[in-house]
MARTIKE-380467 format. One record per atom (N, C-alpha, C, O): x, y, z; residue in three letters. Coordinates in steps of 0.2 Angstrom, whole numbers, plus 2048, in hexadecimal, padded with zeros to 3 digits. Example, Ala and Ser with C-alpha at 12.3 -4.5 7.8 and 13.67 -1.06 7.14 Angstrom:
<ketors>
8427E4827ALA;83E7EA827ALA;8427F0827ALA;8477EF82AALA;8407F5823SER;8447FB824SER;840800827SER;843806828SER;
</ketors>
This chain:
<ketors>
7CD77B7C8UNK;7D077E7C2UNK;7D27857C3UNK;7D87877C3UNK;7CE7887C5UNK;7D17907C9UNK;7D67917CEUNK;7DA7967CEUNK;7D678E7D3UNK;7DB78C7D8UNK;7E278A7D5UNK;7E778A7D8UNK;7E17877CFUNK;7E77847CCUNK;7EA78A7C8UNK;7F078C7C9UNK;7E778D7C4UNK;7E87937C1UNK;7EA7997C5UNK;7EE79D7C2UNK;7E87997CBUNK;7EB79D7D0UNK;7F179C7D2UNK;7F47A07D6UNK;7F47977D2UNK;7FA7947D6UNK;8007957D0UNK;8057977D0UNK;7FC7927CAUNK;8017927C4UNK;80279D7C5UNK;8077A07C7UNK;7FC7A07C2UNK;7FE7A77C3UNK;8027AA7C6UNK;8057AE7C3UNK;8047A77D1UNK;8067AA7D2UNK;80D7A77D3UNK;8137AA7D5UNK;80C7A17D1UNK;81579D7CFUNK;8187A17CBUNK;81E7A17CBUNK;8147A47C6UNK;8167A87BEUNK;8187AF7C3UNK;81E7B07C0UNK;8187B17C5UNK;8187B77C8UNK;81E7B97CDUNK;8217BF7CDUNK;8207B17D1UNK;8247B17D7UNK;82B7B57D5UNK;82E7B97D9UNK;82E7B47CEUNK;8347B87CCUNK;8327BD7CBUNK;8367BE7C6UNK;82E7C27CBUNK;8307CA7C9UNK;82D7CB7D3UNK;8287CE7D4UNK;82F7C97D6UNK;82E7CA7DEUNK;8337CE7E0UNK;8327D37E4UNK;83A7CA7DDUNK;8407CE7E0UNK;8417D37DDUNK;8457D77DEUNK;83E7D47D9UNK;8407DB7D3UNK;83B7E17D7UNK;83A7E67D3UNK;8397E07DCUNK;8337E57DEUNK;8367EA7E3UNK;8397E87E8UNK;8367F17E0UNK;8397F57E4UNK;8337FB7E7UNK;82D7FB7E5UNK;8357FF7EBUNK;82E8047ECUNK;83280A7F3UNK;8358077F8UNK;8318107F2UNK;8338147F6UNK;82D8197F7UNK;82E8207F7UNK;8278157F7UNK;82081A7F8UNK;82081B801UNK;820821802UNK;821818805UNK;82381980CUNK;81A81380EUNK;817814814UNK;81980F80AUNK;81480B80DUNK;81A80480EUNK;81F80280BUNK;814800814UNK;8187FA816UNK;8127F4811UNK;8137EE810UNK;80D7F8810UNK;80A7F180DUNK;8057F1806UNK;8007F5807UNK;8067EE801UNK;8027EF7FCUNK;7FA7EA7FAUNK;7FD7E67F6UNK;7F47E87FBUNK;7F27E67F9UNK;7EF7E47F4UNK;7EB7E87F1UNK;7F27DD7F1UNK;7F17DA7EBUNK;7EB7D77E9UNK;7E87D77E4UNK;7E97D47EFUNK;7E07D07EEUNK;7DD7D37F1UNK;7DC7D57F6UNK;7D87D37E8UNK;7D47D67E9UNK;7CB7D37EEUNK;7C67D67EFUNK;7CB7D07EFUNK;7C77CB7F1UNK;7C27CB7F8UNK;7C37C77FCUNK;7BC7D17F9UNK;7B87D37FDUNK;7BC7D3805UNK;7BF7D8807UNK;7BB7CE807UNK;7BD7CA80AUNK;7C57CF810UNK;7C67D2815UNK;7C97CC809UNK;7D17CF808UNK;7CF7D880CUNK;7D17DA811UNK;7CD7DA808UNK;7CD7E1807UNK;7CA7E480EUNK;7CB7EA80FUNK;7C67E0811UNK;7C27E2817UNK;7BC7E5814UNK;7BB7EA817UNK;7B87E3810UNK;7B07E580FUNK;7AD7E0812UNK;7AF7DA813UNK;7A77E4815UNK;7A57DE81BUNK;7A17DC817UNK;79E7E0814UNK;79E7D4815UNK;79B7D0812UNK;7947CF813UNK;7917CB80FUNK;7907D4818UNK;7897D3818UNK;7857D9819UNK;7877DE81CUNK;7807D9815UNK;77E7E1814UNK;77A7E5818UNK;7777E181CUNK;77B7ED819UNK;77B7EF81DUNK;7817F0825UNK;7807F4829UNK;7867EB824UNK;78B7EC827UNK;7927F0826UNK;7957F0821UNK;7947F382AUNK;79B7F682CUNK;7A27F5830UNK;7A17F2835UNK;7A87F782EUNK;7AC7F482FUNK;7B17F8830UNK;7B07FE82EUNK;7B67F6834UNK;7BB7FD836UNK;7C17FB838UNK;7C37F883EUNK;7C67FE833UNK;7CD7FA832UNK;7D2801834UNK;7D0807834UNK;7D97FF837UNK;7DD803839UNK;7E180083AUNK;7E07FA83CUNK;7E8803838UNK;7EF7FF836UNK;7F1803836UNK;7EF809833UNK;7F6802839UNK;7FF80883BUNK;803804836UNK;8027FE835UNK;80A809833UNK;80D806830UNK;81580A833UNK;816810833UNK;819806835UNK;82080B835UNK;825808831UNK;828803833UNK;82780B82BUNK;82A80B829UNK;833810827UNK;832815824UNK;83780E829UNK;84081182CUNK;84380F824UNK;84680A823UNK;84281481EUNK;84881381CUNK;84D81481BUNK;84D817816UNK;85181381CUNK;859816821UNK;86081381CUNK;86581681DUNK;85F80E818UNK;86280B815UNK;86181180BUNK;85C814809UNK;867810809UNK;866811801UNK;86580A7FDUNK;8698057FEUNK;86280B7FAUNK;8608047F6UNK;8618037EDUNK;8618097EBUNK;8628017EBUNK;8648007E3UNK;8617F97E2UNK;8657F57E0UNK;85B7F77E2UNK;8587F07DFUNK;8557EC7E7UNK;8507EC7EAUNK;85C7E77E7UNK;85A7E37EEUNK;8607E37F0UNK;8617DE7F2UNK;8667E77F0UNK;86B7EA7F2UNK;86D7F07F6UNK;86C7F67F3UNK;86E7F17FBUNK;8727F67FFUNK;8767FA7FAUNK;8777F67F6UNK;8788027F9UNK;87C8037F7UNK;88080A7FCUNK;87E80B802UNK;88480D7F9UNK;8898137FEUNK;8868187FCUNK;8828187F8UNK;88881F800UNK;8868237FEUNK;8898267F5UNK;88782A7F1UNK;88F8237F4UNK;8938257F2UNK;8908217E9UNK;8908247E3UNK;88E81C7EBUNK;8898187E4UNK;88281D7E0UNK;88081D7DAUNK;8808217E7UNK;87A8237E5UNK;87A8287DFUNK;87C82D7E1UNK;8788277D9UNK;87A82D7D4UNK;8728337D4UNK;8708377CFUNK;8708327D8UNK;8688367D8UNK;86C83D7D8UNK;87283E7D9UNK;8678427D9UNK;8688487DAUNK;8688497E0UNK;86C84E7E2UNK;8638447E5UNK;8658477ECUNK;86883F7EFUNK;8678397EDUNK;86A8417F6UNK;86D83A7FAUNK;8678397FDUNK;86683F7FFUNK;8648367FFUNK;85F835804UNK;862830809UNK;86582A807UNK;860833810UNK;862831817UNK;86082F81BUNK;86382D820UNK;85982F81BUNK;85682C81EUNK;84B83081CUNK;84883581BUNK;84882881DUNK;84182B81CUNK;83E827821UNK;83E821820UNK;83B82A829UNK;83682582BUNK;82F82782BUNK;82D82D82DUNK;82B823828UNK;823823827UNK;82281F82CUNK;82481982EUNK;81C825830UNK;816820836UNK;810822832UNK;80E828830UNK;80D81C831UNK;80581D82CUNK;80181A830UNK;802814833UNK;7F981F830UNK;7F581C835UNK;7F181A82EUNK;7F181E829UNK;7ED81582EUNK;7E9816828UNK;7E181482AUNK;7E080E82AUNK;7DE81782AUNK;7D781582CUNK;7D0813826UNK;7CE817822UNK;7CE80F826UNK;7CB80E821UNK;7C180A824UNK;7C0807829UNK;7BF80D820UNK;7B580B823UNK;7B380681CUNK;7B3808816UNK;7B280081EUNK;7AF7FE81AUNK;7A77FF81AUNK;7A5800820UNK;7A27FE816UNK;79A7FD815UNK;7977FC811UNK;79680080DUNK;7937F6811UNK;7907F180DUNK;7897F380EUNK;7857F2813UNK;7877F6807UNK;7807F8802UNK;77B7F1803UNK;7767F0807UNK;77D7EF7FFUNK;7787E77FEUNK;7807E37FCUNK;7857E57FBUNK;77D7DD7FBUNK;77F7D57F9UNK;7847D87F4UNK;7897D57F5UNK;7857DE7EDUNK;7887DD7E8UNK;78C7E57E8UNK;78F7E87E4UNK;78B7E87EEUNK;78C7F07EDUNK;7907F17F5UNK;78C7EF7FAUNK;7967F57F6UNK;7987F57FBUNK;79D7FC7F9UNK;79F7FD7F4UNK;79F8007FEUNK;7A48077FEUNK;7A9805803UNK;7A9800807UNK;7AF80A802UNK;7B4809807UNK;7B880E806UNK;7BB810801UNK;7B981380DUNK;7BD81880CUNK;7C3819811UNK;7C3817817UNK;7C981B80EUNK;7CD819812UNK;7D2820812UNK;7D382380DUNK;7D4821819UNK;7D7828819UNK;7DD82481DUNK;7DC81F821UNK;7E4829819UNK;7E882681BUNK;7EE82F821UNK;7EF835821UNK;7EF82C824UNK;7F383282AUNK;7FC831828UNK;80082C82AUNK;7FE835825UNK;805833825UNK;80A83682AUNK;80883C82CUNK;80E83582CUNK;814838832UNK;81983682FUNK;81B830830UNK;81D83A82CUNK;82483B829UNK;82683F82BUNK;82484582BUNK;82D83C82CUNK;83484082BUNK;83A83F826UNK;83D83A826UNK;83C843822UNK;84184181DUNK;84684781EUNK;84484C821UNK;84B84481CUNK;85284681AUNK;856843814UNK;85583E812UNK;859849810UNK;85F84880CUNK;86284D80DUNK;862851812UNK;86984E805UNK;86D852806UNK;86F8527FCUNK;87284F7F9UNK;86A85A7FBUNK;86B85C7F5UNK;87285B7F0UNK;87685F7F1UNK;8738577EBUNK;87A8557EAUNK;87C85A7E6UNK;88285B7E5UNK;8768607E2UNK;8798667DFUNK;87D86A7E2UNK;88386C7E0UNK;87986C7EAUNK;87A8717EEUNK;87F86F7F5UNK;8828737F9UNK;87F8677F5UNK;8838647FBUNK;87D868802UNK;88086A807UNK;876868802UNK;87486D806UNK;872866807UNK;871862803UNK;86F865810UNK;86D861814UNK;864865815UNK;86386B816UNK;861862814UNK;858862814UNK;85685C819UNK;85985781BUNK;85085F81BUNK;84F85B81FUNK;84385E820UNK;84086381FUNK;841858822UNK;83885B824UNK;836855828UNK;838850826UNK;83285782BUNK;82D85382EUNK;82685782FUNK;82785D830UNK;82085482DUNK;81A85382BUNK;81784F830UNK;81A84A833UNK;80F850831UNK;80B84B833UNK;80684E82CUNK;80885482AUNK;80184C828UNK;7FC84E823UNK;7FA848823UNK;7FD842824UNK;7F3849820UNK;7EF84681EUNK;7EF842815UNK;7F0846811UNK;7EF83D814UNK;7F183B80FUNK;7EB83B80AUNK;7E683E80BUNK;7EC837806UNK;7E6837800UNK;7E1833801UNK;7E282D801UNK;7DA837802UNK;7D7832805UNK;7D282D7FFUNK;7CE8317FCUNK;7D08277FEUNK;7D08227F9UNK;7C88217FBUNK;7C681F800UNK;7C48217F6UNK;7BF81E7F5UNK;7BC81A7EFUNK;7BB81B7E9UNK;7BB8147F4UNK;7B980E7EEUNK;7B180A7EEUNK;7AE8087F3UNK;7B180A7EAUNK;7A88067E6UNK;7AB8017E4UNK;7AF8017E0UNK;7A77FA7E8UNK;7A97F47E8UNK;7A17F07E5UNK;79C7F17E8UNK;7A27ED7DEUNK;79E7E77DBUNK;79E7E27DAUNK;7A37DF7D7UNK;79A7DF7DDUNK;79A7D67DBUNK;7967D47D8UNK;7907D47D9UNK;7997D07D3UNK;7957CD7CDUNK;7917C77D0UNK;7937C37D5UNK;78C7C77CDUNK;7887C27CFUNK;78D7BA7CDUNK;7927BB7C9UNK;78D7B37D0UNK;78E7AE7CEUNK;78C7A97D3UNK;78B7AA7D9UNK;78B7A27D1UNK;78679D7D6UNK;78579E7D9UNK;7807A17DAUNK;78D79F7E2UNK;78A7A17E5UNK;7897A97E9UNK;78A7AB7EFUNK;7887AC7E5UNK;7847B57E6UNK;7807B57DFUNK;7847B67DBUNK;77B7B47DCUNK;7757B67D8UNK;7737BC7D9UNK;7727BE7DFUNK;7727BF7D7UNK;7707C77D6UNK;7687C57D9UNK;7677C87DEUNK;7647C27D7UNK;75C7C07DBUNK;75C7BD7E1UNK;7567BC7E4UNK;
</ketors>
């Protein structure tokens, strides 16, 4: 019954897919939430240790799921290009059976360019910083198979 429910939910969902737009300069978002998923390590008193680069070029102007010209773009500024290199490092650790932390620092490497459309002025930065670094307290509800006793 649940597996069924899950399949209808994410059938239910598959059209608002292409409507999905995002110029955060990440290449990946995690939707399942699911121990497992996330890299919490499953047995207590263990540690876990995750690291993922991400390069993301975007070089293109976009409007929905459309390329567009410079000449479409009605924003204030033209943007010309953004490359993110993201190192992201994250420590899982597992308390007991129902309690587990996870903290994740993320390294950003950007370069962006536009061109001011008030001023017609050309800007430009590149950056290495440290980004926001996230921490999470993970609970698991007891059920058959996890009992809290």
């Amino acid at each position: 019954m649940k597996k069924r429910f899950a399949i209808v939910c994410g059938l239910a969902l598959l059209p608002a897919a292409g409507a999905a737009q995002a110029s955060c300069g990440t290449a990946f978002c995690v939707l399942n939430t699911n121990w497992a998923t996330q890299g919490v390590a499953a047995e207590p008193g263990t540690a876990r240790l995750d690291m993922r680069f991400e390069f993301v070029d975007q070089k293109h102007l976009q409007s929905g799921t459309r390329r567009i010209s410079q000449a479409e773009d009605t924003a204030g500024t033209t943007e010309l290009r953004t490359i993110n290199r993201n190192l992201l490092t994250t420590v899982d650790y597992t308390l007991s059976k129902n309690w587990a932390v996870s903290v994740s620092v993320p390294v950003v490497d950007r370069s962006h360019s536009h061109i001011d459309n008030t001023t017609a002025t050309f800007e430009k930065w590149d950056f290495t910083k440290t980004g926001d670094t996230r921490a999470l307290g993970f609970y698991r509800f007891a059920d058959e198979k996890n009992p809290l006793v």
